[in-house]
C-alpha positions as CSV (number, residue, x, y, z in Angstrom):
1,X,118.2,95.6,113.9
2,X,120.4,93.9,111.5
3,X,119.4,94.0,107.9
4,X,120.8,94.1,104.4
5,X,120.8,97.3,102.3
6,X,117.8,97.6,99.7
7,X,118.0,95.5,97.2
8,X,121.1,93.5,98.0
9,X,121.9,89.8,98.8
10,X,124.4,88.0,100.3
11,X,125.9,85.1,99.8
12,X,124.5,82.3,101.9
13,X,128.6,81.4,103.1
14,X,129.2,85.0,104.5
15,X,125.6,85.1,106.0
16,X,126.3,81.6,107.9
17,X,129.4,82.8,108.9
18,X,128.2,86.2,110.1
19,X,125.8,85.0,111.9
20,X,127.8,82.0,113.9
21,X,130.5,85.2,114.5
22,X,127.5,87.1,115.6
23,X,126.0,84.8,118.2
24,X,129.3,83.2,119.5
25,X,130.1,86.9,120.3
26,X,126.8,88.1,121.6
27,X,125.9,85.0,123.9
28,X,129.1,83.4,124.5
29,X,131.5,86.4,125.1
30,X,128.4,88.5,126.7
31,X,129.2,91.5,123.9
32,X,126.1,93.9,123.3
33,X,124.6,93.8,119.8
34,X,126.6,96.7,118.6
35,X,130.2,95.1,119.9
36,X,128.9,91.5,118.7
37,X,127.9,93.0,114.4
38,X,131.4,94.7,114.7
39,X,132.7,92.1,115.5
40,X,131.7,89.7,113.4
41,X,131.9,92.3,110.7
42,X,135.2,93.2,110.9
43,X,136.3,89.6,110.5
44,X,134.2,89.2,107.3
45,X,135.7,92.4,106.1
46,X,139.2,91.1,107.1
47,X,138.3,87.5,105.3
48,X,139.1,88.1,101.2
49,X,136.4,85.2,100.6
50,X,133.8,88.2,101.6
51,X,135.0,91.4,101.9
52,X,132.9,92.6,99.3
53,X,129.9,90.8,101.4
54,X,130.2,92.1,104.3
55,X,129.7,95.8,103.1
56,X,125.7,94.8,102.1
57,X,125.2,94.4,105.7
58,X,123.4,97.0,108.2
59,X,123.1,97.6,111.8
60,X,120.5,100.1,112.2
61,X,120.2,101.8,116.4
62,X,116.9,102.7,117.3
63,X,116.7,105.9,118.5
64,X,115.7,107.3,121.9
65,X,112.3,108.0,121.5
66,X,110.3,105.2,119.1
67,X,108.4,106.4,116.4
68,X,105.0,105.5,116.2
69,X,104.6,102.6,113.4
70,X,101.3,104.7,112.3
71,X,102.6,108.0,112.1
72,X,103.9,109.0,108.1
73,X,106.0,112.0,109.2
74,X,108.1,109.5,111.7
75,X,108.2,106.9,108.6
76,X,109.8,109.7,106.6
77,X,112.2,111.0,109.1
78,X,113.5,107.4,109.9
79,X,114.2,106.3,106.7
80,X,115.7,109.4,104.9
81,X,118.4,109.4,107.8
82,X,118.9,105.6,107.2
């Protein structure tokens, strides 16, 4: 999932051109999500128009096992190691 830290927004400019990096990357060059948000966020980082931007954003990996969306103690875990 790719999100924005808590809090936090981002310029509409950098978001469009994220995203455009993004999905060029992940549909046209056949990268997987993780290759494609580097990417794209490596670019923005390299770009001075929104290197301090780029730094808002958040890939967040799901891990092996799914947490139950019901269960508090898996809430808690996931989102203190966030």
């Amino acid at each position: 999932m790719i999100c924005t830290k808590r809090n936090e927004k981002i310029k509409d400019l950098a978001m469009i051109e994220f995203t455009g990096l993004f999905y060029k990357a992940l549909f046209g060059e056949k990268k997987t999500v993780c290759e494609a948000f580097y990417q794209a966020f490596t670019f923005l980082r390299n770009n001075q128009q929104h290197e301090d931007e780029v730094y808002k954003l958040l890939l967040i990996k799901t891990k092996d096992k799914p947490y139950p969306l019901d269960n508090y103690e898996a809430k808690m875990e996931f989102y203190s190691s966030s």
